[in-house]
C-alpha positions in Angstrom: 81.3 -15.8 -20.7 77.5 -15.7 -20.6 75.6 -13.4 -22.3 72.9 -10.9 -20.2 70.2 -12.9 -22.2 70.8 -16.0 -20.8 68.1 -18.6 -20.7 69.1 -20.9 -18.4 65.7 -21.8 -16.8 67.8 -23.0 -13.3 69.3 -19.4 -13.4 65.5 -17.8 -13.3 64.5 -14.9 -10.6 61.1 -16.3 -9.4 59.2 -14.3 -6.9 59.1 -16.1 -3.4 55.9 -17.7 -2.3 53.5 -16.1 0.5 52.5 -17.7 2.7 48.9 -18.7 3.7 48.9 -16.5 6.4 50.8 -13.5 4.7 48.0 -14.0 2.0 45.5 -13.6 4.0 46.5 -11.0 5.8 47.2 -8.9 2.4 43.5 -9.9 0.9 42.1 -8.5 4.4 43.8 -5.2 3.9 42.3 -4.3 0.1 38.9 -2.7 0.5 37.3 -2.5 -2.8 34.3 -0.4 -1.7 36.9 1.8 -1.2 37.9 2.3 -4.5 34.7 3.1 -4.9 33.7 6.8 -5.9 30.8 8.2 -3.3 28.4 8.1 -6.3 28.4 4.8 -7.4 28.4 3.9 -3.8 25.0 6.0 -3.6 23.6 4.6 -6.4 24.0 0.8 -4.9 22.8 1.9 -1.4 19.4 3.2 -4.1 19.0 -0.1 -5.0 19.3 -1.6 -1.5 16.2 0.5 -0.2 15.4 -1.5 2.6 15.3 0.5 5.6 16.6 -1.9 7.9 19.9 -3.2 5.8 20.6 0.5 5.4 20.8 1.0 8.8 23.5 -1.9 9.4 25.1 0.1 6.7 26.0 2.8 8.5 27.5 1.1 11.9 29.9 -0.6 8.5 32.6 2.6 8.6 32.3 6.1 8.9 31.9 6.8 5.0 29.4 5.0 4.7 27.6 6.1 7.6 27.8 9.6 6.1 26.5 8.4 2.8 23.4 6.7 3.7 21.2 9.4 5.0 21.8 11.0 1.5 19.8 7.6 -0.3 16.6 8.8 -2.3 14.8 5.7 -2.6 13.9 4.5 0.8 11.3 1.1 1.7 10.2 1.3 5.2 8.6 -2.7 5.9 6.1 -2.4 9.1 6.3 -5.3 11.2 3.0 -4.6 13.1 0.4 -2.0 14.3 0.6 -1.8 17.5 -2.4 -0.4 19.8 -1.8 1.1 23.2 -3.7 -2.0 24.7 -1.4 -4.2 22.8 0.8 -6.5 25.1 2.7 -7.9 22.4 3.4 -6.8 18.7 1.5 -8.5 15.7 2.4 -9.1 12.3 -0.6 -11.4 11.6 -3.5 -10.1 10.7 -5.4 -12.7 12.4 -3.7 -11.7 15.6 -4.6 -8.5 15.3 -6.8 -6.4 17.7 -10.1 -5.6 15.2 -14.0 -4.1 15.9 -16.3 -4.6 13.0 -17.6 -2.0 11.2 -21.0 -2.4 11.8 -22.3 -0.2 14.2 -20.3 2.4 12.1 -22.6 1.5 9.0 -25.9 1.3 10.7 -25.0 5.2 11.2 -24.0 6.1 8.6 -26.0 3.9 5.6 -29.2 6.0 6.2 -27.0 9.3 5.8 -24.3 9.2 3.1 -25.9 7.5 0.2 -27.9 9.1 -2.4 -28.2 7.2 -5.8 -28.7 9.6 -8.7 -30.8 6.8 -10.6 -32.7 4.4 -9.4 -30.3 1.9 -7.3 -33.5 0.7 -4.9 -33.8 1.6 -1.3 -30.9 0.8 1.2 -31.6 -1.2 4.1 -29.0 -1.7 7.4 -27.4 -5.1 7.3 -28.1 -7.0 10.1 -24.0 -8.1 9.6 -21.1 -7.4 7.8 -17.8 -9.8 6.9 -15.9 -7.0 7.4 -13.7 -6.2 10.1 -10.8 -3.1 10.2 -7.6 -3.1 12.3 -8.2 -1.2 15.8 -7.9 2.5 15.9 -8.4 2.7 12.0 -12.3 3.2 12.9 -12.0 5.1 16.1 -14.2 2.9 17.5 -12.1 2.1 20.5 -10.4 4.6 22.7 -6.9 2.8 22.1 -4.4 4.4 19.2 -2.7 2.7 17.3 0.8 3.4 15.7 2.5 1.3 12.7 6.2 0.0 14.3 9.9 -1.0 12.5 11.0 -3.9 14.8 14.9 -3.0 15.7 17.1 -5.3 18.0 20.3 -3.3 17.8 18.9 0.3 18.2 18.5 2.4 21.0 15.8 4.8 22.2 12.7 3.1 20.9 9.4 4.3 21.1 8.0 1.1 21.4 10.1 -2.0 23.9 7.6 -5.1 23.9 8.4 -8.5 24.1 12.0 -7.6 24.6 12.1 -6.2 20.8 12.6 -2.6 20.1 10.1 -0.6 17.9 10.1 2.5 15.8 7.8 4.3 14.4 8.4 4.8 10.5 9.0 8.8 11.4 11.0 7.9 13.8 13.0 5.4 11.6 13.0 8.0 9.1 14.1 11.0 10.5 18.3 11.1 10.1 17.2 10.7 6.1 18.0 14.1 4.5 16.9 13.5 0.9 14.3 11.0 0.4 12.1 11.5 -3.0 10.8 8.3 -3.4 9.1 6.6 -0.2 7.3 3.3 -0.1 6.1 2.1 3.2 4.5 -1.4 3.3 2.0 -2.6 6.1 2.4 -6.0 7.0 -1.5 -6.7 5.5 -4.2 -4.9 4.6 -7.0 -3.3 7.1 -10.1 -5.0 6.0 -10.8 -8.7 6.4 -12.9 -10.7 3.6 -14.8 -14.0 3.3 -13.1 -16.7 1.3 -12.8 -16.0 -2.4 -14.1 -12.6 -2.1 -12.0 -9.6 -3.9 -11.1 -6.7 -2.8 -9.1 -3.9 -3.8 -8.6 -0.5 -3.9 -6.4 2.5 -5.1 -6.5 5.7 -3.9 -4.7 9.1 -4.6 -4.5 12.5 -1.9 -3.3 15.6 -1.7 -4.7 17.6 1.8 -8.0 15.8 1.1 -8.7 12.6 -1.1 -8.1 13.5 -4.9 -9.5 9.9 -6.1 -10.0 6.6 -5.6 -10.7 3.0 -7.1 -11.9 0.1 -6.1 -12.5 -3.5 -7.1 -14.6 -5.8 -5.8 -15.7 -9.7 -6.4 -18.4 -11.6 -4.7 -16.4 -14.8 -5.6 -12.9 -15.4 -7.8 -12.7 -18.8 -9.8 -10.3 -20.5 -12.2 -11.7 -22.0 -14.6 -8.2 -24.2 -15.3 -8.2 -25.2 -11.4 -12.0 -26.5 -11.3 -14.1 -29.1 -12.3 -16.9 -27.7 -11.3 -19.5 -26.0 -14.4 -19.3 -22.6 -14.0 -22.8 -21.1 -14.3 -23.3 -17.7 -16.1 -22.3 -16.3 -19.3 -19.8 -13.8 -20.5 -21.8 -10.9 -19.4 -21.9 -9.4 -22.7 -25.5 -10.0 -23.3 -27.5 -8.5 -20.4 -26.5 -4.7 -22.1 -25.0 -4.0 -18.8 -28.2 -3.4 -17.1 -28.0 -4.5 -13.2 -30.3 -7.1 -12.5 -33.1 -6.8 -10.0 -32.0 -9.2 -7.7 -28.8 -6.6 -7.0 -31.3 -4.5 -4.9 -33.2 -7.3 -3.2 -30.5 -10.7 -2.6 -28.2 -7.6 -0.6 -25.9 -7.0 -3.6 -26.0 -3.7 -3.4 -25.5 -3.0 0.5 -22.5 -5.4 0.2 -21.2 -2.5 -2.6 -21.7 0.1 -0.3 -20.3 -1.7 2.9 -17.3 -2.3 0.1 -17.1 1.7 -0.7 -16.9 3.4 3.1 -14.5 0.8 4.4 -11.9 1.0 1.8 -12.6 5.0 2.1 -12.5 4.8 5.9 -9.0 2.7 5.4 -7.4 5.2 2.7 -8.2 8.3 4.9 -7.0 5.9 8.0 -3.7 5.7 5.9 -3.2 9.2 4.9 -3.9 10.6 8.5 -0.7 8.6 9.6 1.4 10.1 6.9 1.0 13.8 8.5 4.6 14.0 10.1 6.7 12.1 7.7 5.5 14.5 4.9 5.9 17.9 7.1 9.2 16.7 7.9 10.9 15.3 4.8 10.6 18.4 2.0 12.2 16.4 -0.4 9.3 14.0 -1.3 8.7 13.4 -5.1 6.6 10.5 -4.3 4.7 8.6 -1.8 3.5 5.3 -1.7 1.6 3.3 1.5 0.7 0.1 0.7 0.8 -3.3 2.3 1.9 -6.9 1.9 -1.3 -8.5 0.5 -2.0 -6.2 -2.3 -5.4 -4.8 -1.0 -5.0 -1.4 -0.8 -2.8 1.4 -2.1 -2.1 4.8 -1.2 -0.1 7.6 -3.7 0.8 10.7 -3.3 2.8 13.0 -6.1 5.0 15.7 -5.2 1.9 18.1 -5.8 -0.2 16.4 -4.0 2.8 16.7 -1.2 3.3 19.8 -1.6 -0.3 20.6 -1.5 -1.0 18.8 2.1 1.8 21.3 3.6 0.1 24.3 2.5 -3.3 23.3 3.3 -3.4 20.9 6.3 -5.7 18.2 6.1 -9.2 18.2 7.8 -9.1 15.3 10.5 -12.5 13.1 11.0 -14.0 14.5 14.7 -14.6 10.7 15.5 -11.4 9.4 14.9 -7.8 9.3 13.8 -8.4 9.7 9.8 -8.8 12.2 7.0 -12.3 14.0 6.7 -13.3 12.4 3.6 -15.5 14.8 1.3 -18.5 14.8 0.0 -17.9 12.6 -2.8 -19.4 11.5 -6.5 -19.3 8.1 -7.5 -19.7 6.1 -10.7 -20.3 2.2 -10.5 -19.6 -0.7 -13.1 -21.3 -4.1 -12.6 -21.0 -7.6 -14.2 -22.9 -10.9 -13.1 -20.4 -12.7 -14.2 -17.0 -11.6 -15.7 -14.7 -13.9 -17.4 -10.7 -12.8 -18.1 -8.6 -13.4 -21.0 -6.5 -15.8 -18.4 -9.4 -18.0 -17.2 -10.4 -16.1 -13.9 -13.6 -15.5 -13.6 -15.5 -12.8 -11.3 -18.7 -13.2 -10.0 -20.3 -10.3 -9.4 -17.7 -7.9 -10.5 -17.9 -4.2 -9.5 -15.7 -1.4 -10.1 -16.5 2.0 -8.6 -14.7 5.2 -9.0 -14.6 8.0 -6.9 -13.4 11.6 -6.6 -15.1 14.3 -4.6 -17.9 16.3 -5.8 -16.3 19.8 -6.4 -13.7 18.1 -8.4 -15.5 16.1 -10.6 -17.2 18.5 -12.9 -13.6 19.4 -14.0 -12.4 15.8 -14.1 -15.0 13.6 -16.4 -12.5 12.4 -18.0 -10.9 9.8 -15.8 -11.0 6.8 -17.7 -7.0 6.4 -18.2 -6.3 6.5 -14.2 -9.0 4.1 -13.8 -7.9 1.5 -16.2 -4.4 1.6 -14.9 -5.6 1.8 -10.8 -4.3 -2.5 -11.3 -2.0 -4.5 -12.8 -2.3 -7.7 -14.8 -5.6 -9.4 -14.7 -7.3 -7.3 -12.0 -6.1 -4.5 -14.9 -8.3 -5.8 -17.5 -11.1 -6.6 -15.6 -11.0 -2.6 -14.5 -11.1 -1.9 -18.1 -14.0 -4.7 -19.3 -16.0 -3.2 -16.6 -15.6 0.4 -17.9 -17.5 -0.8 -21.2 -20.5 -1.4 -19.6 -23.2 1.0 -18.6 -22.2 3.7 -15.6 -24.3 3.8 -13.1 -23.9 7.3 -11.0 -24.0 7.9 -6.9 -23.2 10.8 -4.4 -22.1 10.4 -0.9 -21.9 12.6 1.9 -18.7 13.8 3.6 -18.0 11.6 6.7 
């Protein structure tokens, strides 16, 4: 008689095989996002930002469909601007429908600027090597509108070249609780030379609250070039701007530098009316676009300020009224970085309007950190040498 302990290995219970098709068919029916709670779910569909993948998200199952207009953090990528005489949308920025800024700056340089010391006389360039996307200036009767390419939607407000666009409100609107918002353009407005710098930060609430901008007649590497570099450190001119800055056209390049970044922050925050008005939730508001030129922030009090007190739209075109305005400028010859880039002509100018910046003298800490890494020191370099005041007119 055996005993109920047996070990006789022929005698063993072994569970029968699936097959390859039962297998599957089992591994097919286990959802692990399922298992999932709905607020870990929320916190990976946080991470995944993008507006597009979070819109094949919600055509994945009903849950999820529900979930996703609750996401906080939202990134809206613009494939184009797209101009009412546009026949087909443009994500190149060489493609892109442009008028110079020229005839706008033969108006205006005779008007706006008023050095408090003694910057020389401005003349009107002749030319500029600046150029802004259409409908930024005004100075065509198109208007332009920044589009979300979609192939699967419905109901676009834009169908060219059989591809269906959005506008970022429109792409925006089924999202109930957004507080953070970053929407990238797919390059910045203003066109430069070769090797020229330019960059700029700027802050708003109903009306520009300040802004930043850095600028380089040319950027070299000294570990990429065998070529002598003339100029020193430009530690030992005491800061003083040479003469040849009012007479070689330094200066009117400075100012042709100032109003179009201005003209391209105001352009930026005019388009942000509706999406603010409509989503309460903001905490924070970013525009900025895929080269790194130019940036555009906005705080929830600065949000919450532009609902209260509606902005004051330019007459000539779609864009913020910018202020009257008080500037301080920074300028180096020749500017050489802990990392071996050098900038020739570096010049940093701040800006906040005039009412406000009696009360705010004290902006050194936003001005330093307006850029990151190298751009970041330079900002701060500059700051040690002498300030150099201007005023501007509202335009």
């Amino acid at each position: 008689m055996s005993s109920y302990g047996s070990s006789d290995p022929t005698s063993r219970i072994h569970p029968e095989p699936f097959s390859d098709e039962v297998h599957q068919t089992s591994l097919c029916l286990i959802d692990y996002f399922d298992r999932l709670p709905d607020s870990l779910l929320s916190v990976i569909f946080n991470k995944v930002g993008d507006v597009k993948a979070l819109g094949r998200l919600c055509v994945v199952s009903r849950r999820f469909h529900d979930l996703v207009p609750q996401v906080e953090n939202v990134v809206v990528r613009v494939d184009c601007v797209i101009s009412d005489d546009d026949t087909l949308p443009s994500s190149s920025s060489s493609d892109k429908t442009r008028i110079t800024v020229s005839n706008f700056l033969r108006f205006m340089f005779g008007n706006i600027v008023k050095p408090l010391q003694a910057l020389g006389q401005l003349l009107i360039p002749k030319r500029t090597n600046f150029t802004v996307a259409s409908g930024f200036l005004g100075g065509s009767s198109s208007s332009s509108s920044l589009s979300v390419g979609s192939e699967d939607d419905d109901g676009g407000e834009l169908d060219q070249g059989g591809v269906t666009h959005h506008s970022p409100t429109q792409v925006l609107k089924n999202f109930n609780e957004i507080k953070l918002l970053r929407i990238e353009l797919p390059s910045g407005e203003l066109t430069t030379d070769d090797g020229v710098l330019l960059k700029w930060r700027a802050s708003f609430g109903s009306t520009l609250d300040h802004c930043v901008i850095l600028g380089a007649a040319s950027v070299i590497n000294k570990n990429d070039t065998n070529t002598a570099i003339d100029g020193g450190n430009g530690g030992d001119d005491n800061g003083i701007i040479p003469d040849s800055f009012y007479t070689n056209g330094g200066l009117k390049l400075r100012v042709v530098w100032t109003i179009s970044s201005l003209i391209a922050a105001s352009a930026r925050h005019y388009l942000l009316q509706p999406i603010i008005a409509e989503h309460k939730t903001l905490d924070n508001l970013v525009l900025t676009d895929s080269d790194g030129q130019g940036v555009l922030c906005m705080n929830r009090d600065q949000l919450e300020e532009l609902r209260v007190k509606p902005l004051s739209p330019s007459s000539a075109s779609k864009r913020t009224l910018v202020p009257a305005l008080s500037m301080r400028l920074w300028y180096a010859p020749h500017l050489e970085l802990p990392d071996g880039i050098v900038l020739k002509g570096a010049t940093l100018v701040s800006i906040r309007p005039s009412e406000q910046s009696s009360g705010k003298k004290d902006d050194a800490s936003w001005v330093s950190s307006a850029f990151e890494e190298s751009y970041g020191i330079a900002a701060k370099m500059l700051m040690k040498r002498r300030t150099y005041c201007l005023e501007m007119n509202a335009f």
